[in-house]
C-alpha positions in Angstrom: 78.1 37.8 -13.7 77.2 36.3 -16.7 73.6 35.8 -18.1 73.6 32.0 -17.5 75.0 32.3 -14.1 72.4 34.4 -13.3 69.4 32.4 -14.5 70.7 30.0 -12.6 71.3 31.5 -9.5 67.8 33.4 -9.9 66.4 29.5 -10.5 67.8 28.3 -7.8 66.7 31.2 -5.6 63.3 30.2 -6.8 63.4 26.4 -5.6 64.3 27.6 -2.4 61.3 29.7 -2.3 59.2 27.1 -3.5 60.5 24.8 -1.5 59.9 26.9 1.8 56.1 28.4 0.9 55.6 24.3 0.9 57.0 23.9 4.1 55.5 26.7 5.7 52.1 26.3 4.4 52.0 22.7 5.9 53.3 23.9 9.0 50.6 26.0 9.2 47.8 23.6 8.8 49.6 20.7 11.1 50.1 23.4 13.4 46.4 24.8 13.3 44.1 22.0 12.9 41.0 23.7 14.0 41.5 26.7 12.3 40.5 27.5 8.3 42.7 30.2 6.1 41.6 32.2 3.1 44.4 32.2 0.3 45.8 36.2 1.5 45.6 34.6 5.2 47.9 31.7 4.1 50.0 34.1 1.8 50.6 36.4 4.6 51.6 33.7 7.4 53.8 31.9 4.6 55.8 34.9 3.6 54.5 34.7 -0.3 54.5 37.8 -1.4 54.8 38.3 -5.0 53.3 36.6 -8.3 55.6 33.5 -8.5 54.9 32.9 -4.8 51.6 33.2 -5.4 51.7 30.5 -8.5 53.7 28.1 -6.4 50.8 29.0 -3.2 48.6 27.6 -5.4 50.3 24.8 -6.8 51.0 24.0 -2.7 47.2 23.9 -1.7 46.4 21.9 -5.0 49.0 19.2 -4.5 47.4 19.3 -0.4 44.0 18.7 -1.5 44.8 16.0 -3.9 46.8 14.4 -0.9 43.4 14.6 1.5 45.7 16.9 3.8 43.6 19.7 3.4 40.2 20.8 2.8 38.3 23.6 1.2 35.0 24.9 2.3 32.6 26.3 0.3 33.4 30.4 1.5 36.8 29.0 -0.2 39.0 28.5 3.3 41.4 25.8 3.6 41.7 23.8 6.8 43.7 20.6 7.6 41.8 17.3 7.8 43.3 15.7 11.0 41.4 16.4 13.5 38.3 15.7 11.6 35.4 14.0 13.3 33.7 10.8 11.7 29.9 10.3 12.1 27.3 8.3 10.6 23.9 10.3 9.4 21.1 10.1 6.3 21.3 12.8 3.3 18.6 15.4 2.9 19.4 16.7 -0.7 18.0 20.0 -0.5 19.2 21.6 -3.6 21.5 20.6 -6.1 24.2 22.7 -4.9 24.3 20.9 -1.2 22.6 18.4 0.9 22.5 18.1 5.2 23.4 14.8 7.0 21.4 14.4 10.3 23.8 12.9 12.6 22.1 10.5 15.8 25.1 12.4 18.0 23.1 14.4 20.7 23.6 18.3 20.1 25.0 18.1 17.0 23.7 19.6 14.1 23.1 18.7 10.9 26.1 19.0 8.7 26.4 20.6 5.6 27.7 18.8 2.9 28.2 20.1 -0.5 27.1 18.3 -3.7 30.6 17.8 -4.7 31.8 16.2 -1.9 28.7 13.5 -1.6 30.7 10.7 -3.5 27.4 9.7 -5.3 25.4 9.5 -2.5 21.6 9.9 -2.6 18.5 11.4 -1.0 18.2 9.3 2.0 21.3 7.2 1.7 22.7 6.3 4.6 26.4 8.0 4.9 29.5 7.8 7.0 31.0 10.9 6.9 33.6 13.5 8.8 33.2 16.7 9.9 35.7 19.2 9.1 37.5 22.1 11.0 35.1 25.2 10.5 35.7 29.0 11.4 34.3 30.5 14.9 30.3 31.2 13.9 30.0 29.0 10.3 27.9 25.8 10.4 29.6 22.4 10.5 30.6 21.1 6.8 31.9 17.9 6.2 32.5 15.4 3.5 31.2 11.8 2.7 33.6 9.0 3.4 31.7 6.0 2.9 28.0 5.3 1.6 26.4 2.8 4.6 23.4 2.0 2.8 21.0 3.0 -0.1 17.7 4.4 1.1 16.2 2.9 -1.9 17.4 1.0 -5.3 13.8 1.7 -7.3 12.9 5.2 -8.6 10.0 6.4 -11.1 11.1 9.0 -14.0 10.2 9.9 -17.4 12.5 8.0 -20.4 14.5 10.1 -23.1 15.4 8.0 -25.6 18.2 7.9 -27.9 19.1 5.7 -31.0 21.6 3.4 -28.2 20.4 4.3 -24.9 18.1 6.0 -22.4 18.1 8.4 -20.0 15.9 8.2 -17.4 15.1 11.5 -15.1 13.7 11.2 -11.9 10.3 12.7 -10.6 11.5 12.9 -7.3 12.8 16.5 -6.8 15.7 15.3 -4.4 17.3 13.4 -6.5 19.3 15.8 -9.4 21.3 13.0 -11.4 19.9 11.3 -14.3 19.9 7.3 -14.9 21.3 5.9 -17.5 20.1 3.0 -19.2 21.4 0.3 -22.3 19.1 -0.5 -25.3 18.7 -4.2 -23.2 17.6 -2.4 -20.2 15.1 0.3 -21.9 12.3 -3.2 -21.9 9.9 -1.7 -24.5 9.4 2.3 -23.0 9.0 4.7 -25.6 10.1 8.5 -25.2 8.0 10.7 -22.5 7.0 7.4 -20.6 6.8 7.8 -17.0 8.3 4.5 -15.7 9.8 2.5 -12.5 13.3 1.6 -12.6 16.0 -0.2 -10.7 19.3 0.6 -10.4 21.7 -1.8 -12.0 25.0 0.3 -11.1 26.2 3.0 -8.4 27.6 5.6 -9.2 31.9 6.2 -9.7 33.4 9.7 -10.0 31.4 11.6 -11.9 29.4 8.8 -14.1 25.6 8.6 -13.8 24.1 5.3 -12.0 23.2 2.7 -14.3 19.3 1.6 -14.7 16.8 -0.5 -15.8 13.5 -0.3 -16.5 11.3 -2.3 -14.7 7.6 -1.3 -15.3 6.2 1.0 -18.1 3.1 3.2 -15.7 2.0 5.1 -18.9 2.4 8.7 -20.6 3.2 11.7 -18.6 1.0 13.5 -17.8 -1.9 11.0 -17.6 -3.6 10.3 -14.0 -2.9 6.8 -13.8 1.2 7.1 -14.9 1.4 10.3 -12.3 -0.6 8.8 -9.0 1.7 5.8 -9.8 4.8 8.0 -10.1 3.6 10.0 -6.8 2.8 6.2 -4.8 6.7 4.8 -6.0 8.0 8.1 -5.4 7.2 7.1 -2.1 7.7 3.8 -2.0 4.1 2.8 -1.3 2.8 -0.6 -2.4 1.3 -1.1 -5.7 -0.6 -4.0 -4.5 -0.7 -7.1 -1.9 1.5 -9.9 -2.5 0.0 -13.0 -3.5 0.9 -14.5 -0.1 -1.1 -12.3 1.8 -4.0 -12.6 -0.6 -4.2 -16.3 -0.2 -4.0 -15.4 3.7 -6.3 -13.3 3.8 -8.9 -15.4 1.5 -8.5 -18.3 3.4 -10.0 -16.8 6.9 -13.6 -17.7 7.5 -16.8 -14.9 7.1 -18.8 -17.2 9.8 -18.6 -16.2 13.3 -18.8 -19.3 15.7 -21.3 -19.3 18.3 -18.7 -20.0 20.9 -17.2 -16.6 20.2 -20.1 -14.7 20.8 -20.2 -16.2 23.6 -16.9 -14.7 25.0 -18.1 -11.5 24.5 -20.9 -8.9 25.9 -23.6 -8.6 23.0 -24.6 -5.6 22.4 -26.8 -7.0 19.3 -30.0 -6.1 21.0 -28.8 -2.3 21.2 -29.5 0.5 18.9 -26.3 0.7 17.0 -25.2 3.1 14.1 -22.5 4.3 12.3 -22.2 7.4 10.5 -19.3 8.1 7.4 -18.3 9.9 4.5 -21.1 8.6 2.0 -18.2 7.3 -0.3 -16.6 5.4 2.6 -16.2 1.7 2.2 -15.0 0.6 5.3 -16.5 1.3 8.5 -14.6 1.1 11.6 -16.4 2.8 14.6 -20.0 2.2 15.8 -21.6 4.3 18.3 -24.2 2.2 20.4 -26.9 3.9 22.5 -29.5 3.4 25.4 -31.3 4.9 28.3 -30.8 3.0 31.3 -33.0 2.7 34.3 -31.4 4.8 36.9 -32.0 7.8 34.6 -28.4 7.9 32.7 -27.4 6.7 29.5 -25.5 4.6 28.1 -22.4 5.4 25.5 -20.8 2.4 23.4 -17.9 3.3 20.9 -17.6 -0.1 18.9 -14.4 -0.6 17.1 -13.5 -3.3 14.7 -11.8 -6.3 15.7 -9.3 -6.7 13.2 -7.3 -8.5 15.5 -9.6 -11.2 16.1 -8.7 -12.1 12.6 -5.3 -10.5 12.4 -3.2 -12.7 13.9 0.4 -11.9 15.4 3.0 -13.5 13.6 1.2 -14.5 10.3 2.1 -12.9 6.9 -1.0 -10.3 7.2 0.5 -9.0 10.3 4.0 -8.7 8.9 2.3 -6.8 5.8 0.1 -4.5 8.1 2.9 -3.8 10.5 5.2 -3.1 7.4 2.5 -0.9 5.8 1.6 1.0 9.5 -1.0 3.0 8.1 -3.7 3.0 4.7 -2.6 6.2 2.5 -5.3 8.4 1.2 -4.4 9.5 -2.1 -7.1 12.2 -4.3 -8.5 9.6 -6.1 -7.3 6.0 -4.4 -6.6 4.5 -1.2 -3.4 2.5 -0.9 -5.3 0.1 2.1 -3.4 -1.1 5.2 -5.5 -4.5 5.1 -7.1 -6.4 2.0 -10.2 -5.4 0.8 -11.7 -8.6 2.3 -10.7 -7.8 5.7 -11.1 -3.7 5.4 -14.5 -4.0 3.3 -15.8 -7.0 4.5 -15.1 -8.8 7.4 -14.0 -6.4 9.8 -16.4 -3.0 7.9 -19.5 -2.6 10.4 -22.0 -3.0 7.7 -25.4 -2.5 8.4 -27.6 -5.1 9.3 -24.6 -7.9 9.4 -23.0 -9.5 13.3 -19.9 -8.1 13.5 -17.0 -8.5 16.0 -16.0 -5.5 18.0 -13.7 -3.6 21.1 -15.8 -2.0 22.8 -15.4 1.4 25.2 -18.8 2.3 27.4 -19.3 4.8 29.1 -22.2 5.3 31.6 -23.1 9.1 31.4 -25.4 11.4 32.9 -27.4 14.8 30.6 -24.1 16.9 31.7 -21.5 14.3 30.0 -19.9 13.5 32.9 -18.5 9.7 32.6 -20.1 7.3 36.1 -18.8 4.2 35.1 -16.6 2.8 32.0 -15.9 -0.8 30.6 -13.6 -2.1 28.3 -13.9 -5.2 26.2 -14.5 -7.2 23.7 -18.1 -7.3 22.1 -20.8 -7.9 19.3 -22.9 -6.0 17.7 -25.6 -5.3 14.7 -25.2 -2.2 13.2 -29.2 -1.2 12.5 -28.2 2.0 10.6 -25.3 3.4 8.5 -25.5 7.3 8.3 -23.8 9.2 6.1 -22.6 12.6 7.5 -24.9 14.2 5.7 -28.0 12.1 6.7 -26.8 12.5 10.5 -26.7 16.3 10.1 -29.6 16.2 8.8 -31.2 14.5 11.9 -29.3 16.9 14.3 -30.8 19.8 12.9 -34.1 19.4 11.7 -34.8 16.4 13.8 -35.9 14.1 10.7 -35.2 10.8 9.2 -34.2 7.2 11.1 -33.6 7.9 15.0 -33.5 12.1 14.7 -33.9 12.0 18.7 -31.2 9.9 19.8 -28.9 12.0 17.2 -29.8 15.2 18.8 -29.2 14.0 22.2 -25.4 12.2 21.5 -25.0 15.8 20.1 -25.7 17.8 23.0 -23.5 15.2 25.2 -20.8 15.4 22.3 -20.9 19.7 22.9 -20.4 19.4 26.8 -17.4 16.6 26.1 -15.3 19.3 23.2 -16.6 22.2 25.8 -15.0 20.9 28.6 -12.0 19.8 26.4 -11.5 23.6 25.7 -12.1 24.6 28.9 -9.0 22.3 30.2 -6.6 23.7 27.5 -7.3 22.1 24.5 -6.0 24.0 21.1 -9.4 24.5 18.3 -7.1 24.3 15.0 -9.5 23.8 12.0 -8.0 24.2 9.1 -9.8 24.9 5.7 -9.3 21.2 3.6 -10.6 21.2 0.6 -10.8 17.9 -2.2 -11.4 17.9 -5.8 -14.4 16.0 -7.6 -12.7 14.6 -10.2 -14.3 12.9 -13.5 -13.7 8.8 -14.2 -10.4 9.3 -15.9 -9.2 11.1 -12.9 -9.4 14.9 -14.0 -10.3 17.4 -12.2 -13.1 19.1 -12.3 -13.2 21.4 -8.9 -12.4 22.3 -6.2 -14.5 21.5 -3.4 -14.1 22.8 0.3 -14.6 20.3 3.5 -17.5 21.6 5.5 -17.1 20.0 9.4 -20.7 19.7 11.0 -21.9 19.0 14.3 -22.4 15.3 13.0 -18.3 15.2 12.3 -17.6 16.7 15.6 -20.2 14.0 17.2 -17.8 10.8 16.1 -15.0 13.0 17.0 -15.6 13.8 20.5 -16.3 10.5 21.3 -13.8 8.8 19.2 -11.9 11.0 21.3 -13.2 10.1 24.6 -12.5 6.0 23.6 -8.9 6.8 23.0 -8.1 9.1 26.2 -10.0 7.0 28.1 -8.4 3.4 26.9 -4.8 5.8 27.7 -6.1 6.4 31.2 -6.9 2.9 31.6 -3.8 1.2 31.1 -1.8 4.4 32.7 -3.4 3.3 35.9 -2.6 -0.4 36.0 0.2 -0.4 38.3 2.3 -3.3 38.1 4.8 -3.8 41.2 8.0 -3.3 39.1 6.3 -0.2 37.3 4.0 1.0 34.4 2.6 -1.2 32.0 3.9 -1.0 28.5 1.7 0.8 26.4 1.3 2.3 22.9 0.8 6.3 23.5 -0.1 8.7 21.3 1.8 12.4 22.8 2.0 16.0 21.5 4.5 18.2 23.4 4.4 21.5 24.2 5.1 24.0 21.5 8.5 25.2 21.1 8.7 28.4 23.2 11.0 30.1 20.9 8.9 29.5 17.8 5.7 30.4 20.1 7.7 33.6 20.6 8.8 34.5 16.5 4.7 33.4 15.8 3.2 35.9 18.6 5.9 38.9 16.9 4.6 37.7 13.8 0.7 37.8 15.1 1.3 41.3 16.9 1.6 42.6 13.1 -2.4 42.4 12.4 -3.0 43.2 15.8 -3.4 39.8 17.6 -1.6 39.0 21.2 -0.5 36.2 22.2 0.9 35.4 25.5 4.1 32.4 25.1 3.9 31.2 28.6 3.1 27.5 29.1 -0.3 28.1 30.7 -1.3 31.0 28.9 -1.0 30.0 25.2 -3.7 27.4 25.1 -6.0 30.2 26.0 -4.2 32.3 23.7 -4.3 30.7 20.6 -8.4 29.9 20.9 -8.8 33.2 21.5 -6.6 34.8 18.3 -8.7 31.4 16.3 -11.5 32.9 17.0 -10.5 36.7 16.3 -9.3 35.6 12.7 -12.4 33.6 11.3 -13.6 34.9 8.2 -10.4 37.8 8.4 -7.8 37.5 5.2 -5.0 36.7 7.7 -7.3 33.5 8.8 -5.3 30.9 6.5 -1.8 32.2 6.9 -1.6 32.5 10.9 -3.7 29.0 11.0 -1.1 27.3 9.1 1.8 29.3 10.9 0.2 28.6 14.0 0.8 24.2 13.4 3.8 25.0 12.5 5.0 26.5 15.6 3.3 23.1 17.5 5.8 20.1 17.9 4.7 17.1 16.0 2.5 14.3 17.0 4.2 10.9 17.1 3.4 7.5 19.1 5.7 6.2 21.8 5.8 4.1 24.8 6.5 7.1 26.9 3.5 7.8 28.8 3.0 11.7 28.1 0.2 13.8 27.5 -1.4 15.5 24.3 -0.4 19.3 24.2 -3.0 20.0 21.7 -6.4 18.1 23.6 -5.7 18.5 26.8 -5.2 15.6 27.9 -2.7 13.5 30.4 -2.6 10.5 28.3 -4.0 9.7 25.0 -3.5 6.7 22.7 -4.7 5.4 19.2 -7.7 2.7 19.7 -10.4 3.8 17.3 -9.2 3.0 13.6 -7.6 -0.4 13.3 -8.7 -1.3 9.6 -6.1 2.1 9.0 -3.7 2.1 11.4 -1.4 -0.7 12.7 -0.8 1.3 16.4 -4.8 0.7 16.8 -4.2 -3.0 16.3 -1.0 -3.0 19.0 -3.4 -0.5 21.4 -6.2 -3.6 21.2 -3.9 -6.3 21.9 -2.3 -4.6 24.4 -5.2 -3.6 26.2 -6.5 -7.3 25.8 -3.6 -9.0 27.5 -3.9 -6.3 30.1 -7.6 -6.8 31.1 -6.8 -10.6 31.4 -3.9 -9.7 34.1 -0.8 -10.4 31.2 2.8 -9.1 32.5 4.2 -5.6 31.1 5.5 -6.2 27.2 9.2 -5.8 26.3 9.3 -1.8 26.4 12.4 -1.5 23.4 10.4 -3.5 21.1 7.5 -2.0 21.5 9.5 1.9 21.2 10.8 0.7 17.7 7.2 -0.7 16.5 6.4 3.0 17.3 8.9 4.9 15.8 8.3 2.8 12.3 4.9 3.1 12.6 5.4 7.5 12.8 8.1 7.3 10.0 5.2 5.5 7.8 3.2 8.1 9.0 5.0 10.6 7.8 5.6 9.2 4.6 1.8 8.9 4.1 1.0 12.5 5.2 3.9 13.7 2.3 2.8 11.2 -0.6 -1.5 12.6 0.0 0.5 16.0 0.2 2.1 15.4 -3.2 -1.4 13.3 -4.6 -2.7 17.1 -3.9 -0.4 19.5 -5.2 -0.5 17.3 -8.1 -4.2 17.4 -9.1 -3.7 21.4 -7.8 -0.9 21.9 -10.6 -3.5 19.9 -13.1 -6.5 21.9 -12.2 -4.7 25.0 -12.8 -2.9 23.9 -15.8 -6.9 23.6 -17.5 -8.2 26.6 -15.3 -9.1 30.0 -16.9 -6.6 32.8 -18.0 -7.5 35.7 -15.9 -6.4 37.2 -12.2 -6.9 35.9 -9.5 -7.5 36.9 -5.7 -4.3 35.6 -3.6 -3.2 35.3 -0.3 0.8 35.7 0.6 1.2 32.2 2.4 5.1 31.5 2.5 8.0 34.1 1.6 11.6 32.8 1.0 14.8 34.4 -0.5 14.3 33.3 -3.8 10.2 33.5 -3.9 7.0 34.4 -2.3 4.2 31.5 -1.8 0.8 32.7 -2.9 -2.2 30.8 -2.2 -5.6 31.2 -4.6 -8.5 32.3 -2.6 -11.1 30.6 -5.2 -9.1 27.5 -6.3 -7.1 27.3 -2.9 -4.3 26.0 -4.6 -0.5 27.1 -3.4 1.7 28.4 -6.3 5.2 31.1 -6.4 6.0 33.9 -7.4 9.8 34.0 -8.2 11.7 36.7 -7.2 13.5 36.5 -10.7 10.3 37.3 -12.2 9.5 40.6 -10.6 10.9 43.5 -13.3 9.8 46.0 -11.6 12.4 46.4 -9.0 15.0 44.7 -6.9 13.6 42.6 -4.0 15.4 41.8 -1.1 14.6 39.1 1.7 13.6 40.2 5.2 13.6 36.4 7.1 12.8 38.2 10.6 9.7 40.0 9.0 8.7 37.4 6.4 8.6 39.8 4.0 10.6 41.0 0.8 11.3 44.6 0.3 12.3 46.6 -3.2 14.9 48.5 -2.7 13.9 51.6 -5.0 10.7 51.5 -3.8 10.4 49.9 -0.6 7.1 48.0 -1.8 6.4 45.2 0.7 5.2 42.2 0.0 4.7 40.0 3.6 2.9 36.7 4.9 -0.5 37.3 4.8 -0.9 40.3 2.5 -3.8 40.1 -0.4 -2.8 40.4 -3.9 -3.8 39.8 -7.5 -1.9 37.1 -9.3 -1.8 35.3 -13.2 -0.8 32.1 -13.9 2.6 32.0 -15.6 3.6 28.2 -16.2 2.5 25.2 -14.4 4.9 22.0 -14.6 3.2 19.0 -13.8 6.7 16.7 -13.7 7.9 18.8 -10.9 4.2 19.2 -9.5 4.9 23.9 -9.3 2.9 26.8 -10.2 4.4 29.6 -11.2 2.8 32.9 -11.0 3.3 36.9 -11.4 2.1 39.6 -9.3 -0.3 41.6 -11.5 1.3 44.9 -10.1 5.2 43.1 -10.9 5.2 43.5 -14.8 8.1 44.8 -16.2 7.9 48.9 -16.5 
């Protein structure tokens, strides 16, 4: 045969090879559609077994992929794409090698999308995506078909600027592409300005999103530019429109006569309230009096911000929108205009004010005779500070010392008998920084709850459960009455169960059952106080509780104790308070049962902005944390282990109590691997042990105030 003759014969040989791996390798997808191959699976099942095969394998799965026949999963399997599932969910960008969608389909979990197969979708975007074919035991993965809708258009960053353009990178940590912006878009920022922008362009292929800049908030680094970047980070209002403003102005400070009228006045009553001494508005009121049959009677006063706060006008909208003020370090983002939060509706001293009222009739022992709901008004004839009211309460000095240290002992039988019916005592250590008048800070200073905080408590406490229990029991013939709740479920039994292992390490029980962990968890409170594990099984401890959240589902509260619960005491902060008084209003006047479904969505938006105000004071803290440790001295420091993670351990500062990491990159001295069931890391030479709760010395390695982290060494960790 001649040399020719047997290229070609040797060519054609190959075709036919090629041509059947091809054929075989879709065969074995069509014919496998939940199943995922390696590449020596597929070689094996296709019959390609030598390095041309291999080449034309490859060239087979490439030309599949390109076609959308076939997809490959992170681990590097291929599976076909038929069968694939669609479903609509929101990205959580965890890292910026993958991001979950959390799907609304019951039971499923959330799916694993890598960053590659996002399609420019952001943090929060809405997504419509398909879930792929996965291997028995792997999680669900899947792929972004379509973006639904943008979570947001406006972003804050800090500007790099070129000769021609910017580039904008964002502060928010979820969000790892960069903004690019022309010279006509750049509107005057210089380089290192933190800004706000707007997007101008999504995002094709692999191009950035196109920006402009739309407000210049100052340098980075400075207090005013960074508590900006931190309140559009989470898309919290700068300030009111003008329309609510003009609202807002246009409402009247004089109370008519024929209003007082409608209400029980409580005027000639001793009244009081007691605050923070830097508060500005006031919303609660306590009212006191002895009666004549020997008992006493309890008044908790609330503002009536609906009197003025009127359903349907543009304040309401921008309340209800709002759902909550937002306490940042060194600023309140208010729910309501300062008019209405520091004026009209603040129980000022000495000023007629308009109130909801809850009274109780009560005897020495706390126990409630009688209770009335309503609308009323009072004068307030003395504003405490908590201070001022400790102050009474223990030395029995200053403006109506007596009446203090009575409400006191009546506010220690209410939180006794609290306890005694299963509610959980979690007291956290808080602490808040005194900062100087450009917004620096200057300590660290811890929050010290008194008897006179635990007075207001217990009987802002007592308003709200008993308002719950109020409406609970109007029966209407087709069923409940509609009604704002505020519930707390039991605790997860399975993350009871990993917290009492963890607790068993430094010697604490705790029993999981329903009925015993109440009980439990008071008890292993009190066996920690003052103890080095104290702050770490605290904090463990909430996390093992569900979340609180409001609903129209009349549950109880898991962590007071109590059957029904609601949210009636701060309306000048919180739009559910407002909803609880109307509510309750058109109740006591005999008004039918409201629309359940609306009310269940005003709920659910108003513990979404909840959230979103718990994360941006969160952020407002770690913040003024990474600042006050960027300027703090350079020397160990005492440290707690307070998180511990595959790729660092969480250590918090005993005398600055601010949170910072140690990554496990940074420790020289050995190999460190992560134990998740323990919460510990382990060297592997050495088998040193570093695990939650553990006491350590630590040094300040960098802090980054962009990114809002701390990063520390271990003292004992330096390289060998």
């Amino acid at each position: 045969m001649s040399k020719k003759k047997f290229k070609e014969k040797k060519a054609k040989k190959d075709k036919e090879q090629k041509s059947s791996i091809y054929q075989a390798t879709v065969k074995l997808f069509t014919g496998n559609p939940g199943k995922a191959f390696d590449f020596k699976q597929i070689a094996r099942k296709v019959n390609a077994k030598n390095r041309l095969a291999h080449e034309e394998l490859t060239d087979t799965l490439d030309r599949l992929l390109d076609a959308g026949k076939i997809r490959q999963f992170s681990n590097g399997a291929f599976a076909a794409l038929q069968k694939s599932v669609p479903a609509t969910g929101v990205v959580d960008h965890v890292n910026p090698r993958f991001a979950y969608v959390a799907t609304a389909t019951e039971g499923q979990n959330d799916i694993y999308i890598a960053s590659r197969d996002l399609r420019g979708a952001l943090h929060s975007d809405t997504v419509e995506i398909e879930i792929l074919p996965k291997k028995s035991g792997e999680h669900a993965e899947g792929r972004v078909t379509q973006i639904v809708k943008r979570g947001r258009h406006r972003f804050v960053g800090k500007v790099e600027l070129s000769k021609s353009y910017a580039f904008i990178i964002p502060d928010f940590k979820k969000i790892y592409t960069d903004f690019f912006v022309y010279p006509e878009n750049i509107n005057g920022a210089k380089n290192n300005d933190k800004v706000l922008f707007e997007v101008t362009r999504w995002p094709e292929g692999d191009k950035n999103p196109e920006a402009k800049i739309i407000e210049i908030l100052g340098k980075t680094g400075e207090n005013e530019a960074e508590i900006h970047s931190i309140m559009a980070e989470f898309d919290l209002p700068f300030r009111f429109p003008e329309n609510v403003l003009k609202e807002s102005e246009k409402i009247s400070e004089i109370i008519p006569e024929g209003e007082i009228k409608k209400r029980k006045d409580f005027r000639p009553t001793l009244t009081f309230t007691i605050d923070p001494e830097d508060a500005k508005d006031f919303d609660d009121a306590i009212s006191f009096k002895k009666l004549e049959n020997g008992r006493y009677e309890v008044g908790v006063h609330i503002a009536d911000v609906t009197h003025y706060v009127k359903s349907g006008t543009i304040l309401d909208a921008d309340a209800y929108d709002r759902a909550t003020s937002v306490y940042l370090v060194d600023r309140t983002v208010p729910m309501l205009p300062e008019k209405l939060s520091n004026a009209l509706c603040s129980l000022r001293p000495h000023e007629d004010k308009l109130t909801f009222a809850a009274v109780f009739e009560m005897d020495e022992q706390a126990k409630i005779h009688h209770e009335w709901f309503g609308r009323t008004v009072i004068h307030s004839n003395h504003r405490f500070t908590y201070e001022q009211a400790q102050e009474g309460i223990e030395n029995g000095t200053g403006a109506f010392a007596n009446e203090l240290k009575f409400l006191n002992e009546l506010a220690i039988k209410l939180r006794k008998e609290r306890f005694d019916k299963g509610a959980v005592n979690f007291e956290t250590a808080e602490v808040k920084f005194k900062l100087d008048a450009k917004g620096k800070p200057l300590a660290v200073v811890p929050k010290i709850r008194k008897d006179a905080h635990k007075l207001i408590e217990e009987f802002m406490l007592l308003a709200n459960k008993a308002v719950a229990t109020c409406i609970f029991k109007t029966k209407k013939s087709e069923g409940k009455n509609t009604f704002v709740y505020r519930v707390h479920d039991s605790p997860d039994p399975d993350k009871v169960r990993d917290f009492s292992l963890f607790a068993k390490q430094f010697g604490h029980k705790i029993n999981p059952d329903d009925q015993g962990i109440s009980r439990s968890l008071n008890k292993l409170m009190d066996e920690i106080e003052g103890k080095p594990e104290q702050n770490v099984l605290q904090s463990l401890a909430v996390r093992a509780m569900a979340k609180a959240k409001y609903t129209t589902e009349p549950k109880g509260h898991f962590g007071l104790a109590f059957p029904h619960y609601t949210h009636f005491t701060s309306p000048i902060r919180r739009y559910p308070d407002m909803m609880v008084h109307r509510l309750l209003q058109h109740y006591l006047e005999g008004g039918k049962s409201v629309n359940k479904e609306e009310f269940e969505q005003r709920c659910l938006h108003s513990s979404e902005r909840e959230k979103r105000a718990a994360d941006a004071e969160r952020a407002s803290i770690k913040y003024k944390q990474v600042e006050f440790m960027s300027l703090a001295e350079d020397k160990m420091y005492e440290g707690i282990i307070t998180g511990v993670t595959d790729f660092g351990i969480f250590v918090e500062i005993v005398e600055t109590k601010c949170e910072g990491m140690v990554r496990l990159a940074d420790m020289k001295d050995d190999y460190y691997e992560y134990d998740e069931r323990n919460y510990r890391v382990i060297g592997r030479r050495r088998n040193k042990i570093y695990r939650l709760g553990d006491k350590t010395r630590v040094h300040i390695k960098k802090t980054d105030i962009d990114r809002r982290t701390i990063d520390l060494t271990f003292e004992e960790t330096k390289e060998w």
